[in-house]
C-alpha positions in Angstrom: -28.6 -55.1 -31.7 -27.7 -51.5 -30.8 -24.1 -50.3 -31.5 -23.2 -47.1 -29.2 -19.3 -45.7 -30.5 -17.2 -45.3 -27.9 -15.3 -41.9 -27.2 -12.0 -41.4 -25.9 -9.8 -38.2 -24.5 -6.5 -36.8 -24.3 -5.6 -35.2 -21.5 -3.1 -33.3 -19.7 -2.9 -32.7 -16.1 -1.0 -30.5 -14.1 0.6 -31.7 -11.2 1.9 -30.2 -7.8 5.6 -30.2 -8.8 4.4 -28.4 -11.7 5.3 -30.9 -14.1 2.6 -32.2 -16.7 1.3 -35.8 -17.0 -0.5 -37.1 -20.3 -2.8 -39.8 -21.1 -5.9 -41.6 -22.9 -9.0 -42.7 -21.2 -12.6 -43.3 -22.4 -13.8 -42.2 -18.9 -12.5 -38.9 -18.3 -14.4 -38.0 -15.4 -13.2 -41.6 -13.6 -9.9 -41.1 -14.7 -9.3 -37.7 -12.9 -11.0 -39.3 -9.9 -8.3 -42.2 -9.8 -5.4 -40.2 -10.7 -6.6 -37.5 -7.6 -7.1 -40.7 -5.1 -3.9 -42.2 -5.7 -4.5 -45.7 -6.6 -1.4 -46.7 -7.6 1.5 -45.6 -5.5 4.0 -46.7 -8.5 1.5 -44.6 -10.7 3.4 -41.0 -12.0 0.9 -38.6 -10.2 0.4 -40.8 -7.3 3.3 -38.7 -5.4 2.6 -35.8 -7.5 -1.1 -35.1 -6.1 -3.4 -32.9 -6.2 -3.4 -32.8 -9.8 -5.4 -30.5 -11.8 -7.4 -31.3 -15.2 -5.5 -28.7 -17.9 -6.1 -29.8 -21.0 -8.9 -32.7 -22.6 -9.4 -33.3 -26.2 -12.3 -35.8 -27.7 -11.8 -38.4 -29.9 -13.9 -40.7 -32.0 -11.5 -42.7 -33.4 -9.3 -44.5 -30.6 -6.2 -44.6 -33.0 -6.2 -40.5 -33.7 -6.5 -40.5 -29.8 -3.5 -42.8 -29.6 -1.3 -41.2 -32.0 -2.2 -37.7 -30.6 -0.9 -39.1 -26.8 1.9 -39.9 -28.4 2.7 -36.6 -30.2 2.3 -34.6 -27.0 4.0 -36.9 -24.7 7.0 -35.8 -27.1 6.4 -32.0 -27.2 8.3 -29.8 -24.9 7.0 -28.2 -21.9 6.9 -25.2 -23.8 4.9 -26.8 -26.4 2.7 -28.5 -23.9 1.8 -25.2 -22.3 1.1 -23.5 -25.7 -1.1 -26.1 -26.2 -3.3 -25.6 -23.1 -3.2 -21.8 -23.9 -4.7 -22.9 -27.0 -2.2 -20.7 -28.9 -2.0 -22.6 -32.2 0.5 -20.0 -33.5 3.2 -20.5 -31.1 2.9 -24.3 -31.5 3.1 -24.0 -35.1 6.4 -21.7 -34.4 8.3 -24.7 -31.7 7.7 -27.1 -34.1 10.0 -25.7 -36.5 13.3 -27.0 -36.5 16.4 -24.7 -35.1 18.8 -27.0 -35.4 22.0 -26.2 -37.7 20.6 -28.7 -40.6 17.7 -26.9 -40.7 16.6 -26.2 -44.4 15.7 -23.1 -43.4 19.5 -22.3 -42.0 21.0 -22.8 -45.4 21.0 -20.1 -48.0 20.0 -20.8 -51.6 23.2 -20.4 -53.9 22.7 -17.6 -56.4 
């Protein structure tokens, strides 16, 4: 008996309003295909088409590809497109926290 791991992706994909849509499949290539023929008219992209493949990341492990979904499906736009860029730096820099309880907006007393 032969065991073959299965691989999955994270992807993000661009769509004609300009808004981004993110997901999980072990087929990427299939995936795009459906999204771009509009299978499922209740589906996010189906009224959003053409869509565009901007962003894939493999995964081994099908819960690090879950729990990465996830994460980005939470990021803003912003944080989304740094990501695609593949600038690590300004991703780093949005995912600090600006609000007024930020530890970093209080001052040590002297």
């Amino acid at each position: 008996m032969t065991y073959t791991r299965r691989s999955y992706f994270v992807y993000i994909l661009k769509c004609a309003d300009n808004s981004y849509y993110t997901g999980i499949t072990s087929d990427l290539e299939r995936r795009i295909a459906i999204h771009q023929e509009g299978h499922d008219p209740d589906a996010y992209t189906f009224s959003r088409r053409p869509i565009e493949l901007v962003y894939a990341e493999y995964f081994l492990d099908p819960k690090a590809a879950i729990s990465f979904e996830k994460q980005i499906k939470g990021w803003t736009r912003a944080k989304k497109e740094a990501l695609i860029a593949g600038d690590w730096d300004k991703i780093s820099f949005l995912a600090k926290c600006k609000n007024d309880s930020s530890h970093e907006n209080f001052k040590k007393e002297e």
